[in-house]
ZAGUKE-238782 format. One record per residue (C-alpha): residue number from 1; residue in three letters; x, y, z. Coordinates in pm, 1 decimal. Layout:
# residues N
site resi NUM&resn Ala&u X&v Y&w Z
...
***
This chain:
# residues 382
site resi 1&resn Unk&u 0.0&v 0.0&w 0.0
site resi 2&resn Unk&u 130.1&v 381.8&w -85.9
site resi 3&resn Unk&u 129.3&v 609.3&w 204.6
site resi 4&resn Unk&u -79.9&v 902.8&w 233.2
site resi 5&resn Unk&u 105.1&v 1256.9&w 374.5
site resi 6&resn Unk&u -192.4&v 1392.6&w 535.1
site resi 7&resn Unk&u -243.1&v 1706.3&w 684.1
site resi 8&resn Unk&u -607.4&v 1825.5&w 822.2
site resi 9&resn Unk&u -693.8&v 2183.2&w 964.4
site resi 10&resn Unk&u -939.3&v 2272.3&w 1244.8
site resi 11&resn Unk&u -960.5&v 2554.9&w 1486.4
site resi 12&resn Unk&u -1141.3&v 2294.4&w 1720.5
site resi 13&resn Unk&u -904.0&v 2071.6&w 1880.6
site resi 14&resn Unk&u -974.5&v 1715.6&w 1716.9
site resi 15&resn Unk&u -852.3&v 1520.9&w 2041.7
site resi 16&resn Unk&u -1089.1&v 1712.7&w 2315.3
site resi 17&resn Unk&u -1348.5&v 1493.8&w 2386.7
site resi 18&resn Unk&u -1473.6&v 1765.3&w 2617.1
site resi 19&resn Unk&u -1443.0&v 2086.2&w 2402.1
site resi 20&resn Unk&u -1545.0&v 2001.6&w 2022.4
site resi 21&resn Unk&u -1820.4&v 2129.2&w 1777.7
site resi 22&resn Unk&u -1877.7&v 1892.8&w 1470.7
site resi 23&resn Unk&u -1580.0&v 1968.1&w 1276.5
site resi 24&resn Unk&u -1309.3&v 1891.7&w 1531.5
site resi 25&resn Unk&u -1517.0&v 1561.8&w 1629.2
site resi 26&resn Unk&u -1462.3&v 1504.6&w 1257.7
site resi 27&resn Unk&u -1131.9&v 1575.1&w 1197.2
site resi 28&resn Unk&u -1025.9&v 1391.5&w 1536.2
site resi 29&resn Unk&u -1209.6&v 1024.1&w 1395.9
site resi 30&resn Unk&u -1128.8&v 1104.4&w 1043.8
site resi 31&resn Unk&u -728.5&v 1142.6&w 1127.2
site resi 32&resn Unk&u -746.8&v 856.9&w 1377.2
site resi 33&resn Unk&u -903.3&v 655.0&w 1140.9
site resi 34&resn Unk&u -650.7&v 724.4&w 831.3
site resi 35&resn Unk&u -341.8&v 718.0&w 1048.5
site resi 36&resn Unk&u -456.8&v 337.8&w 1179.7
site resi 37&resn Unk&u -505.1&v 209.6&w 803.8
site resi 38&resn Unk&u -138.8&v 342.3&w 758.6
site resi 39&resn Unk&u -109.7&v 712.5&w 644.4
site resi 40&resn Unk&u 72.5&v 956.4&w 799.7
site resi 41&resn Unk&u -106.2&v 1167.3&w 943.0
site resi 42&resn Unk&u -94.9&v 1579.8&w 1114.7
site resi 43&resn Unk&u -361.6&v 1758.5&w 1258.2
site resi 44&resn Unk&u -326.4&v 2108.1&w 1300.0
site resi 45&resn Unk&u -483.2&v 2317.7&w 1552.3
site resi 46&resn Unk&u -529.2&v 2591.6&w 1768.5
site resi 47&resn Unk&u -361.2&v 2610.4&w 2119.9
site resi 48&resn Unk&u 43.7&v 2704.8&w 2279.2
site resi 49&resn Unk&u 125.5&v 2357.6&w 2363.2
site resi 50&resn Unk&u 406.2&v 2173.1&w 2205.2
site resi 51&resn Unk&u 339.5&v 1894.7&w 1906.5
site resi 52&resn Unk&u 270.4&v 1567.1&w 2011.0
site resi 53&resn Unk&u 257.5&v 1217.1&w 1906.3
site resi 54&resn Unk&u -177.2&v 1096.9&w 1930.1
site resi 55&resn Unk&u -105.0&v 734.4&w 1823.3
site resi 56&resn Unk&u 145.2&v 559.1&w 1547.9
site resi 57&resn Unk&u 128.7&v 773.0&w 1248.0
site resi 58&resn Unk&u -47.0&v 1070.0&w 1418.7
site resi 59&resn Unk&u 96.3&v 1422.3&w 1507.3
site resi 60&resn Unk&u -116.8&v 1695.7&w 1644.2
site resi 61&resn Unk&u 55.1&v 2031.1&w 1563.3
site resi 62&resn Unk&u -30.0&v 2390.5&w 1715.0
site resi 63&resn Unk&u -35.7&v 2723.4&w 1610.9
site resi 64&resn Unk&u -179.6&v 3049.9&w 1803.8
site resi 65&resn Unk&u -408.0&v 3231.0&w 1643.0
site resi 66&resn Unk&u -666.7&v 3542.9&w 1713.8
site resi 67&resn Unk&u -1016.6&v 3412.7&w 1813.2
site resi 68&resn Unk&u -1131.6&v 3740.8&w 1661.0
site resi 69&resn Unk&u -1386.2&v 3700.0&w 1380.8
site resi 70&resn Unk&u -1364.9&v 4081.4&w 1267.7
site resi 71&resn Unk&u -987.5&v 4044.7&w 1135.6
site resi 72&resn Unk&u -1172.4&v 3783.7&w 906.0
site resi 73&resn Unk&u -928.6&v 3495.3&w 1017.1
site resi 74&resn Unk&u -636.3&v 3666.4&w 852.6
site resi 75&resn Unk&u -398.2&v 3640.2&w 1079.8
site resi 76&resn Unk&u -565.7&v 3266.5&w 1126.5
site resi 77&resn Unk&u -505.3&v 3121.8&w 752.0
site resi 78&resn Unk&u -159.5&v 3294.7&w 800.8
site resi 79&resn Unk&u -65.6&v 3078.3&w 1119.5
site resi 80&resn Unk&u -193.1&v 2780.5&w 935.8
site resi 81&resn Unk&u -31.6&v 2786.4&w 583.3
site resi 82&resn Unk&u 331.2&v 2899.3&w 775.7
site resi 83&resn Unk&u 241.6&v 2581.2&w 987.2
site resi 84&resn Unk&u 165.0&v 2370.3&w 680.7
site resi 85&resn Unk&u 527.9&v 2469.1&w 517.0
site resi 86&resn Unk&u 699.1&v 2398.9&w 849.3
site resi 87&resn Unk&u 562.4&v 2016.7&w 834.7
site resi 88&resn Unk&u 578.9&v 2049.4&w 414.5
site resi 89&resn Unk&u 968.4&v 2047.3&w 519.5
site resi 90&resn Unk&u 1037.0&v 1848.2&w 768.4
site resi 91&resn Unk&u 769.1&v 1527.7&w 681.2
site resi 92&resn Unk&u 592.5&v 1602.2&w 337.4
site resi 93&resn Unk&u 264.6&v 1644.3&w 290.5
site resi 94&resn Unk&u 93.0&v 1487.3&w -13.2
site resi 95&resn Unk&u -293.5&v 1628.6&w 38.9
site resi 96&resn Unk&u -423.3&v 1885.6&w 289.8
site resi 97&resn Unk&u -799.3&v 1891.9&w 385.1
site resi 98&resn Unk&u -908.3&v 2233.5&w 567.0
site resi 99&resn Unk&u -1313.1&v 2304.0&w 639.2
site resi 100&resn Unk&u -1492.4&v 2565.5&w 404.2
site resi 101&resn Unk&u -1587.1&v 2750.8&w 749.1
site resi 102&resn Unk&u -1441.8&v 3060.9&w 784.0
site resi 103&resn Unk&u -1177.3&v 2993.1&w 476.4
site resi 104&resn Unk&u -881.3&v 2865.1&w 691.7
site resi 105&resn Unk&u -731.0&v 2672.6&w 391.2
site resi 106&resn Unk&u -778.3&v 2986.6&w 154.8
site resi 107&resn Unk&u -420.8&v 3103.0&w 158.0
site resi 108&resn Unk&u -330.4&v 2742.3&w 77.2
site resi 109&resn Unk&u -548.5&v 2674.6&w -219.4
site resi 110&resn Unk&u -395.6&v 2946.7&w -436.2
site resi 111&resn Unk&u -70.5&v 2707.6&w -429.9
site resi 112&resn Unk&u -12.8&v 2497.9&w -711.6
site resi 113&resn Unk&u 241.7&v 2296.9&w -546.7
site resi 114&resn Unk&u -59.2&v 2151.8&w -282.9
site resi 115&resn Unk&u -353.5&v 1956.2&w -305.1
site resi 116&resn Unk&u -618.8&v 2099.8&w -78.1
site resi 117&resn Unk&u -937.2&v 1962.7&w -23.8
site resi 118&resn Unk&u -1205.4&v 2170.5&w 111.9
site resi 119&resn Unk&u -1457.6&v 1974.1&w 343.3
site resi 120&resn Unk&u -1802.6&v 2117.8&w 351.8
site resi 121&resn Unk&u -1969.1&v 2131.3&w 661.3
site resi 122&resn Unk&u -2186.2&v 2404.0&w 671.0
site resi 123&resn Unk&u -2106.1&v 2742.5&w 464.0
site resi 124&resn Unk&u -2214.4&v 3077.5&w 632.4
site resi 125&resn Unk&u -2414.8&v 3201.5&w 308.5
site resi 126&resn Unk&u -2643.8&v 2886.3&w 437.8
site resi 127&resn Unk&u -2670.9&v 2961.4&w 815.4
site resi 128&resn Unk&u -2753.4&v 3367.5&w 704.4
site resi 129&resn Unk&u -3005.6&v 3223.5&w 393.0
site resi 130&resn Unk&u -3211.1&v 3034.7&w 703.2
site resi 131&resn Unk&u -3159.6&v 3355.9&w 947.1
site resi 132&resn Unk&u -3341.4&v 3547.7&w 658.0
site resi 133&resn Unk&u -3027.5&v 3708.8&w 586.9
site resi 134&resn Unk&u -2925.2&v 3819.5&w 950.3
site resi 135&resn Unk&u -2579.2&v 3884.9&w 947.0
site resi 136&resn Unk&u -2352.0&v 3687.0&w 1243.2
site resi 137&resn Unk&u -2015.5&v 3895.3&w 1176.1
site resi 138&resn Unk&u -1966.5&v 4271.4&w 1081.7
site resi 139&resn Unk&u -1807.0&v 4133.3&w 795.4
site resi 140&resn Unk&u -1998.8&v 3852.5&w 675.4
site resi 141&resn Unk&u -1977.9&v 3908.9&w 251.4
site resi 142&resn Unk&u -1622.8&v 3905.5&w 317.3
site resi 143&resn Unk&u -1594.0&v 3582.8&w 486.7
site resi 144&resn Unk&u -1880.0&v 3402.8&w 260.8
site resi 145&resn Unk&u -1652.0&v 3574.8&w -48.5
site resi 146&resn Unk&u -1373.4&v 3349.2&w 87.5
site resi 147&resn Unk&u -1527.6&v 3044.9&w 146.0
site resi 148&resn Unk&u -1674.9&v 3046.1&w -198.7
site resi 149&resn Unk&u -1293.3&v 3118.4&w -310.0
site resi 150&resn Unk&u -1096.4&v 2822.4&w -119.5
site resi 151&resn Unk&u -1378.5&v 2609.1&w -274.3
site resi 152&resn Unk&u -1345.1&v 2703.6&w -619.1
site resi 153&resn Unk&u -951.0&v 2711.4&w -602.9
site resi 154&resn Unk&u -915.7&v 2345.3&w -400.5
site resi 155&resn Unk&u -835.1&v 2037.2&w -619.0
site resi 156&resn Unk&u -1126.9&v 1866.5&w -482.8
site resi 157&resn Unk&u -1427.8&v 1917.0&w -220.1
site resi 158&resn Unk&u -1645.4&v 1656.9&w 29.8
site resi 159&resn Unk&u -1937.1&v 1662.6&w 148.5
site resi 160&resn Unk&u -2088.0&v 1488.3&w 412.5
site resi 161&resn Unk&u -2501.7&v 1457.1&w 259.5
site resi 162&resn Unk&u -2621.4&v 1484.1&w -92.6
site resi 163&resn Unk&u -2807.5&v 1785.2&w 12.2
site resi 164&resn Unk&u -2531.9&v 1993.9&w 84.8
site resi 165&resn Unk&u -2360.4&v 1912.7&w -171.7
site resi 166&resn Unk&u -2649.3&v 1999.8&w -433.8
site resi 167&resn Unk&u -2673.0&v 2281.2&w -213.2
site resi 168&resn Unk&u -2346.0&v 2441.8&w -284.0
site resi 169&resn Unk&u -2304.3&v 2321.6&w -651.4
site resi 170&resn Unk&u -2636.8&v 2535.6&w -690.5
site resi 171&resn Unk&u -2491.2&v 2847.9&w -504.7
site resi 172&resn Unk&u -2116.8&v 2831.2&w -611.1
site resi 173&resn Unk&u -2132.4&v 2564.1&w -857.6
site resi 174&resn Unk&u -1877.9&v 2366.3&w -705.0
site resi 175&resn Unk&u -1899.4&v 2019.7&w -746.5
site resi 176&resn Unk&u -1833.0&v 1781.3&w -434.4
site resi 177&resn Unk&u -1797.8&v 1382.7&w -318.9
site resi 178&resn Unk&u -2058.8&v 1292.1&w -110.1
site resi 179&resn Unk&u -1844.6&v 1054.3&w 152.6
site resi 180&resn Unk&u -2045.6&v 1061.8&w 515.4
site resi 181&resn Unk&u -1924.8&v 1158.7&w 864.7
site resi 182&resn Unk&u -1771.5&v 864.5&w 986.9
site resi 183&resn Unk&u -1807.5&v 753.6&w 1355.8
site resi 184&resn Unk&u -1581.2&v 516.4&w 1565.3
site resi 185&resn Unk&u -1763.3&v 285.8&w 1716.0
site resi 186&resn Unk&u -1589.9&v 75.4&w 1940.2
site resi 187&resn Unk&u -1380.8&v 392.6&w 2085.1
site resi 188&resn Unk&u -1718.2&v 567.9&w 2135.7
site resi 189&resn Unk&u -1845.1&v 268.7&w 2315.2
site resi 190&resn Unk&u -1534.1&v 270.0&w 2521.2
site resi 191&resn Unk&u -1592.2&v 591.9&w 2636.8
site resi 192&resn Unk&u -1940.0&v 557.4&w 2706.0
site resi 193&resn Unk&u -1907.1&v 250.4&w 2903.8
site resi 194&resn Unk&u -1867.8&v 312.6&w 3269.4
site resi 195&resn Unk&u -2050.3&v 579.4&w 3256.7
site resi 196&resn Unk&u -2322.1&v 677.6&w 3587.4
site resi 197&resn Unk&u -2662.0&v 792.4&w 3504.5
site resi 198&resn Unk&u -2707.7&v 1042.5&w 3715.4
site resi 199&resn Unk&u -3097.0&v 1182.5&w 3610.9
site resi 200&resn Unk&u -3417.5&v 1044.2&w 3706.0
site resi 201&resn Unk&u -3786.2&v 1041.5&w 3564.2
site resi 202&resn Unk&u -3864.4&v 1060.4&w 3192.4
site resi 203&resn Unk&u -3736.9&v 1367.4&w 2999.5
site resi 204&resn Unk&u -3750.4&v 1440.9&w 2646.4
site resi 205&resn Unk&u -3341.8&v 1551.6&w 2539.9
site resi 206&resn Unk&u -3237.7&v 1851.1&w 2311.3
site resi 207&resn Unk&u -2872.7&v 1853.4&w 2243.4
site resi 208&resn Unk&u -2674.1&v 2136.2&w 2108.1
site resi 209&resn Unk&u -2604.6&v 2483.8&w 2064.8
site resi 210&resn Unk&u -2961.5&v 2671.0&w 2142.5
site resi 211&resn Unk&u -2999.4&v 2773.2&w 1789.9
site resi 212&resn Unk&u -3302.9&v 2900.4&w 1552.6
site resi 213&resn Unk&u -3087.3&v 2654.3&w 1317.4
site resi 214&resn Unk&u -3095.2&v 2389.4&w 1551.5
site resi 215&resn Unk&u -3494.0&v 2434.2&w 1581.9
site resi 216&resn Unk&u -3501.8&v 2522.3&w 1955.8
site resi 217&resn Unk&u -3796.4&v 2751.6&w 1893.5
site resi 218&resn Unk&u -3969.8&v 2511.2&w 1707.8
site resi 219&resn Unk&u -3878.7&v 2256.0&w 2008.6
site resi 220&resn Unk&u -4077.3&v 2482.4&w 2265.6
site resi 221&resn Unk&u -4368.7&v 2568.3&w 2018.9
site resi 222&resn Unk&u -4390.1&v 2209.7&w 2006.8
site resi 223&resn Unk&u -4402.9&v 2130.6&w 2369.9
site resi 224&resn Unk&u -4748.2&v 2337.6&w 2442.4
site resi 225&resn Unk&u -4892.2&v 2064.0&w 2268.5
site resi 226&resn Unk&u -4694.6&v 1761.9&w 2479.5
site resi 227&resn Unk&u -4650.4&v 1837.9&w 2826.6
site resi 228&resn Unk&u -5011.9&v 1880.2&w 2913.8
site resi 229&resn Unk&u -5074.6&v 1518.7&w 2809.3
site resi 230&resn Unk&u -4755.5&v 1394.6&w 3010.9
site resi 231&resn Unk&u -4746.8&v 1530.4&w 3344.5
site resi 232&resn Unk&u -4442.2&v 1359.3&w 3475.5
site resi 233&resn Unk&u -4201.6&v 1459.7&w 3157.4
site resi 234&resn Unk&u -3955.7&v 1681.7&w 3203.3
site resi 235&resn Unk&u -3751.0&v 1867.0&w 2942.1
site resi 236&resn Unk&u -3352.6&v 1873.1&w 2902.2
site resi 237&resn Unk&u -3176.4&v 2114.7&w 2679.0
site resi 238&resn Unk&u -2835.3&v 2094.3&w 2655.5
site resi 239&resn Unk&u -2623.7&v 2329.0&w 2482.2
site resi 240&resn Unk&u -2501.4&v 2694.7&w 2432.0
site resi 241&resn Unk&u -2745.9&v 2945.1&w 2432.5
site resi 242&resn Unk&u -2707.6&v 3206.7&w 2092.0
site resi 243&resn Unk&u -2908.1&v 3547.4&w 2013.8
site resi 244&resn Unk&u -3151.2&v 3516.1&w 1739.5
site resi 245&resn Unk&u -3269.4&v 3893.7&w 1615.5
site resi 246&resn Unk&u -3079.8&v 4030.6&w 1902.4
site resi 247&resn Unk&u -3273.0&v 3794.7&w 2172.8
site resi 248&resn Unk&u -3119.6&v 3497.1&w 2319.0
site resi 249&resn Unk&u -3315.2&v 3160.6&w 2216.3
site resi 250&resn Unk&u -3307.0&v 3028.0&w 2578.4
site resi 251&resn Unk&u -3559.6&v 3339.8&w 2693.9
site resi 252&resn Unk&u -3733.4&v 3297.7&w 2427.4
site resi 253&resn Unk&u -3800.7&v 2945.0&w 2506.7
site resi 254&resn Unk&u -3878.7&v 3040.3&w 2874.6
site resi 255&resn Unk&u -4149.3&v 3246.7&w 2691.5
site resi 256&resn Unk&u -4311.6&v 3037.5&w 2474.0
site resi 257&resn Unk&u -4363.4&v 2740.6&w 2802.6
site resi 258&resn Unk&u -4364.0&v 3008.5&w 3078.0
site resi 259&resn Unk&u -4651.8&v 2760.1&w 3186.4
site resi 260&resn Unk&u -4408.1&v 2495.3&w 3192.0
site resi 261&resn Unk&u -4095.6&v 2645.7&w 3292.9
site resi 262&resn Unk&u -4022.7&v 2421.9&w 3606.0
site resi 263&resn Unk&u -4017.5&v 2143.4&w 3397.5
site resi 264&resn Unk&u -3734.3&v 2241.7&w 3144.9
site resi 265&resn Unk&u -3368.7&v 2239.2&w 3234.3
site resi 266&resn Unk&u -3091.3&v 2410.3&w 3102.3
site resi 267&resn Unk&u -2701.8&v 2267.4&w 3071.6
site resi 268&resn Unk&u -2540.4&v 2495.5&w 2917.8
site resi 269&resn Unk&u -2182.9&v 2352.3&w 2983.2
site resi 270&resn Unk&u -2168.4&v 1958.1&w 2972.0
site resi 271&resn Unk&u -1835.9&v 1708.1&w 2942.8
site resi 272&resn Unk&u -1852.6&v 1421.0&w 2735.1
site resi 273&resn Unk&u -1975.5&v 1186.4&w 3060.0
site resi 274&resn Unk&u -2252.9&v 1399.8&w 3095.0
site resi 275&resn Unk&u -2368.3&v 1398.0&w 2764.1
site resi 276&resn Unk&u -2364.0&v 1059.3&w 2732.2
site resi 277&resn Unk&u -2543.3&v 988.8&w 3033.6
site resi 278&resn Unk&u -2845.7&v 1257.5&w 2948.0
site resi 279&resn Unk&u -2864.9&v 1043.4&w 2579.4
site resi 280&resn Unk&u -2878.6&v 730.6&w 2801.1
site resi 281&resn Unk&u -3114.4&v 788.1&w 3019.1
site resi 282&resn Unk&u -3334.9&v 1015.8&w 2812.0
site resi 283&resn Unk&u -3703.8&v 917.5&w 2697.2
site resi 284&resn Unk&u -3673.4&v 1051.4&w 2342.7
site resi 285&resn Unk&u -3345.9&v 1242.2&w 2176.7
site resi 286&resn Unk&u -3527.4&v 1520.4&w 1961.3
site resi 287&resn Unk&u -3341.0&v 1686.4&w 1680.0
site resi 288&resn Unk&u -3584.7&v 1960.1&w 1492.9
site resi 289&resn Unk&u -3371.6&v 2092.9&w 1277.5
site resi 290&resn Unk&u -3415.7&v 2372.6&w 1038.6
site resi 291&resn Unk&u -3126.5&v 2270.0&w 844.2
site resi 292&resn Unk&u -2829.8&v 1968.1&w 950.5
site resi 293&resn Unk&u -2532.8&v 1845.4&w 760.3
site resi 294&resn Unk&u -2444.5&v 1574.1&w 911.8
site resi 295&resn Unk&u -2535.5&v 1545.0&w 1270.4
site resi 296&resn Unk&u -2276.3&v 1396.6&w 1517.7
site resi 297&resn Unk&u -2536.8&v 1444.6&w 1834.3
site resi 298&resn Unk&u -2715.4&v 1202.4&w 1607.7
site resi 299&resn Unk&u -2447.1&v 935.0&w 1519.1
site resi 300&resn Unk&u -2397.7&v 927.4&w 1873.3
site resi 301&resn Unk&u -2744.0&v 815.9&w 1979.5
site resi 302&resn Unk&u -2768.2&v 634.9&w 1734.2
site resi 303&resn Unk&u -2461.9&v 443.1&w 1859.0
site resi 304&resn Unk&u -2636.6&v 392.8&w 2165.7
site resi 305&resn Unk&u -2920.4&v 223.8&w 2031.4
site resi 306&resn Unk&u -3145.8&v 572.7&w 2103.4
site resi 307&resn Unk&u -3458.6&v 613.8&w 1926.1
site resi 308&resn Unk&u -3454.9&v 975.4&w 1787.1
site resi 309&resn Unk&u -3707.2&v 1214.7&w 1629.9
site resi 310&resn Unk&u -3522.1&v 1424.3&w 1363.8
site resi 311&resn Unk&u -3630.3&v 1665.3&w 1071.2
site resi 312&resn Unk&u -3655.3&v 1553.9&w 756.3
site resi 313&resn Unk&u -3416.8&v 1801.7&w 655.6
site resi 314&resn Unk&u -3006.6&v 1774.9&w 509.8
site resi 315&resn Unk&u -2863.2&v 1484.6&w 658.2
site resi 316&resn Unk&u -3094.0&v 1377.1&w 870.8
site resi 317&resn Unk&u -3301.5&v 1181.5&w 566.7
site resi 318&resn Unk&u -2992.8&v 1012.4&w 437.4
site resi 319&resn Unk&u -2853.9&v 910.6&w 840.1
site resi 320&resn Unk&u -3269.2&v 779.3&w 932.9
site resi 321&resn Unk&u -3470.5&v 523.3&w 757.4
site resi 322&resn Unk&u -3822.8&v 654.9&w 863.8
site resi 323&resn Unk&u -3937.4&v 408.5&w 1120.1
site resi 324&resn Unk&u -3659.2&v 155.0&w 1108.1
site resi 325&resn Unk&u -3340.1&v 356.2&w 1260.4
site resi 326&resn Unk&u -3513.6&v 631.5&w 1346.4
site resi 327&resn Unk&u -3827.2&v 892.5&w 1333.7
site resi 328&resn Unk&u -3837.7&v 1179.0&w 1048.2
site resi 329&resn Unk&u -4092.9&v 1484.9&w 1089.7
site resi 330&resn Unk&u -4172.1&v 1753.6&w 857.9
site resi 331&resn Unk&u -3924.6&v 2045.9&w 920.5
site resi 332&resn Unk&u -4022.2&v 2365.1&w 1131.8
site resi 333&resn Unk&u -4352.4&v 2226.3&w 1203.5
site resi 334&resn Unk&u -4444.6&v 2219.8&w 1567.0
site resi 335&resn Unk&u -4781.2&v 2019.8&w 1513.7
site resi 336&resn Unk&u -4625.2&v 1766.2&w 1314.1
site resi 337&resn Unk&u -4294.4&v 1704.7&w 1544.0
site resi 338&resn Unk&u -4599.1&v 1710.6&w 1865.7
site resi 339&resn Unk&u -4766.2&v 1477.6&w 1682.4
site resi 340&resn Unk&u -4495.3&v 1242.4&w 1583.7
site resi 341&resn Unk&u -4336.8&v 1253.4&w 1995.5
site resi 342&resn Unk&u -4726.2&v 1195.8&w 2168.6
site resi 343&resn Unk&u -4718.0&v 841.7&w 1919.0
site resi 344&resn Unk&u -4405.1&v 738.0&w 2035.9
site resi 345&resn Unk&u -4407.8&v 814.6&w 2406.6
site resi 346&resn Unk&u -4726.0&v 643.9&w 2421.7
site resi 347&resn Unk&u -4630.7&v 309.2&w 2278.5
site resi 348&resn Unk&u -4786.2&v 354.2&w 1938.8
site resi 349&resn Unk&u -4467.4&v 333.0&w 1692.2
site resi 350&resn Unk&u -4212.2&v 86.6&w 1703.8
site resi 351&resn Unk&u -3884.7&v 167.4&w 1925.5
site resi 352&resn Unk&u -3586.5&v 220.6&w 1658.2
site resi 353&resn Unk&u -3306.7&v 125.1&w 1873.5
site resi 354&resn Unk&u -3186.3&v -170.6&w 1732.0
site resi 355&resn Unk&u -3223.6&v -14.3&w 1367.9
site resi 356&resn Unk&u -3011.8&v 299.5&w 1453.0
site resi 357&resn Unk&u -2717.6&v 143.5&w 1607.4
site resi 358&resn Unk&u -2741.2&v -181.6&w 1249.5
site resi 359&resn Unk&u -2788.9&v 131.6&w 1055.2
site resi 360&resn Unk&u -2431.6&v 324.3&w 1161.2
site resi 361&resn Unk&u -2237.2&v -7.7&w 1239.9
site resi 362&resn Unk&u -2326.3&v -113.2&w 813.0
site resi 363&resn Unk&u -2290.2&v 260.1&w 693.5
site resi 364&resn Unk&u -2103.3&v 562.1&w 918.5
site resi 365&resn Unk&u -1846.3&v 371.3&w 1089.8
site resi 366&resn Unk&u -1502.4&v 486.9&w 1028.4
site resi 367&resn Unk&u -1364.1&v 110.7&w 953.7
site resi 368&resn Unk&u -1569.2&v 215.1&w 646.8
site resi 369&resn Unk&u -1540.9&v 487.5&w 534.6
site resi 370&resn Unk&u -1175.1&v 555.6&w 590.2
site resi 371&resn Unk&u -1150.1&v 381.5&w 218.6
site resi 372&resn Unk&u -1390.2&v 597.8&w 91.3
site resi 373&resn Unk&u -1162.1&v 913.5&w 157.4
site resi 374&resn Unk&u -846.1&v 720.0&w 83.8
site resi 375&resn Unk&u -970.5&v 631.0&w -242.7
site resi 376&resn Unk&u -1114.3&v 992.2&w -288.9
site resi 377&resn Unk&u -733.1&v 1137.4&w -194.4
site resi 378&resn Unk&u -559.1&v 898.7&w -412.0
site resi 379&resn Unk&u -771.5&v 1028.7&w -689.7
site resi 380&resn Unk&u -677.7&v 1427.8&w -663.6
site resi 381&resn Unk&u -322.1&v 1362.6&w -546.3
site resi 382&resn Unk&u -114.7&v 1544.9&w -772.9
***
């Protein structure tokens, strides 16, 4: 076999199982998972401490960088392409894969001595489009300008669900590989395993950042309909709260079930233990969506044999078969997701369990779909 000289970018540090949004959880399986099939393998991230060896094969680098959005990242895709010429030197590199968010690998993909690959995992001119065109940074067209860029100027591009990449090839016209988000199994179920449930009575579970993207809103709207009928449910949402038109989501959620506010919780800081134990023990894991990529809070339960109620939205219809691995709902409809949630929690739809954790184990696990990406990177090597 002909080794790979990989080299993947994040701002998220891939090997935190405690501190990671979806595209260092990514990048930390996806590196792990090349580097064990016999690539070499560096991960680049942010932080002051010195590189390190992960595992045979696997080298986490770090580079400071501003956590300032207004300088557009600048100084951030500067840190990361001197980085990429240090390691060019001393190892080789034969492909480098940097995320479309916030252009990191931009200053890279005007090179034609490197093969970047840009994955997609969910552009900004997306997350304004569903925020009816709210801006998130003073200088949003900028940044969108340059994510548009590294993806026109990168040897290839991945996405992670057919819908985002149609998405994209309709808005840029980029072209992209569909290749999944691959999970690790067995290490997730290591981790998980001695873990202490530490909650008790039935509770419905929202996890992630408190978003209008996320469907939060639609979450609450939702439960008017559903806690009147079960008097001993209780309501978990776990994640960061944002501002949506200049109001913070969890208020607004307060709000909409100010009749039911001493039965919703709010975590907004949870380790890895804790989130594992609130998908174990939880009654129902409810995803409502606006729009998802590729979910990892899903993969995740659906390790865990979790039945899960998810939009049928992005990647949510190519991760769930309807009613075998999971439940599917028409997206940003309250009624309908009320309607779907009253069924199951009284017994009148079949538990998906079983089909979630058969439908990753056959599909999203990274014993998989590591050849997928190798044989995609072989491909665009130059």
């Amino acid at each position: 076999m002909v080794m790979i000289k990989i080299a993947y970018i994040t701002t998220e540090n891939p090997f935190d199982v405690n501190n990671n949004g979806g595209i260092g959880t990514y990048t930390g399986i996806i590196a792990k998972g090349m580097a064990r099939i016999g690539h070499q393998v560096h991960c680049i991230t942010v932080g002051n401490n010195k590189d390190q060896e992960i595992e045979k094969n696997l080298l986490l680098h770090n580079v400071s960088i501003s956590d300032s959005h207004s300088t557009l990242y600048i100084e951030n895709m500067t840190s990361f392409a001197k980085k990429i010429k240090e390691i060019q030197s001393n190892y080789g590199i034969d492909i480098i894969e940097s995320p479309e968010w916030m252009a990191q690998g931009l200053l890279l993909s005007y090179s034609s001595k490197l093969t970047l690959v840009t994955r997609l995992h969910t552009p900004l001119f997306l997350i304004e489009d569903i925020l009816d065109g709210q801006k998130i940074y003073r200088k949003s067209e900028d940044i969108k300008k340059s994510e548009k860029e590294q993806a026109k100027n990168s040897c290839g591009v991945t996405a992670p669900c057919t819908a985002m990449s149609m998405i994209v090839a309709d808005k840029w016209g980029v072209e992209s590989k569909v290749i999944p988000n691959p999970i690790d199994i067995s290490e997730f179920d290591l981790r998980a395993k001695n873990n202490v449930d530490i909650y008790e009575g039935p509770f419905l579970l929202f996890m992630g950042r408190l978003e209008y993207r996320k469907g939060a809103l639609v979450l609450a709207e939702c439960l008017k309909q559903i806690l009147p009928c079960h008097p001993n449910l209780k309501v978990i949402f776990c994640g960061q709260d944002t501002l949506y038109k200049k109001k913070s989501i969890k208020s607004r959620i307060l709000e909409i079930c100010k009749s039911f506010e001493e039965r919703l919780s709010f975590i907004t800081h949870a380790k890895f233990e804790e989130k594992v134990s609130l998908m174990r023990q939880s009654s129902l894991i409810v995803l409502p969506s606006i729009w998802e990529n590729f979910s990892y809070v899903a993969l995740e339960a659906m390790c865990m044999g979790k039945t899960i109620v998810a939009s049928n939205v992005g990647g949510y219809s190519e991760m769930i078969e309807d009613g075998i691995s999971g439940h599917l709902v028409e997206t940003n409809s309250p009624t309908a997701l009320a309607l779907k949630i009253n069924l199951i929690l009284n017994g009148e739809l079949c538990n998906t369990g079983v089909g979630a954790r058969k439908r990753v184990r056959e599909n999203f696990d990274i014993n998989i779909l590591c050849y997928e990406f190798e044989k995609y990177y072989f491909s665009i090597i130059k």
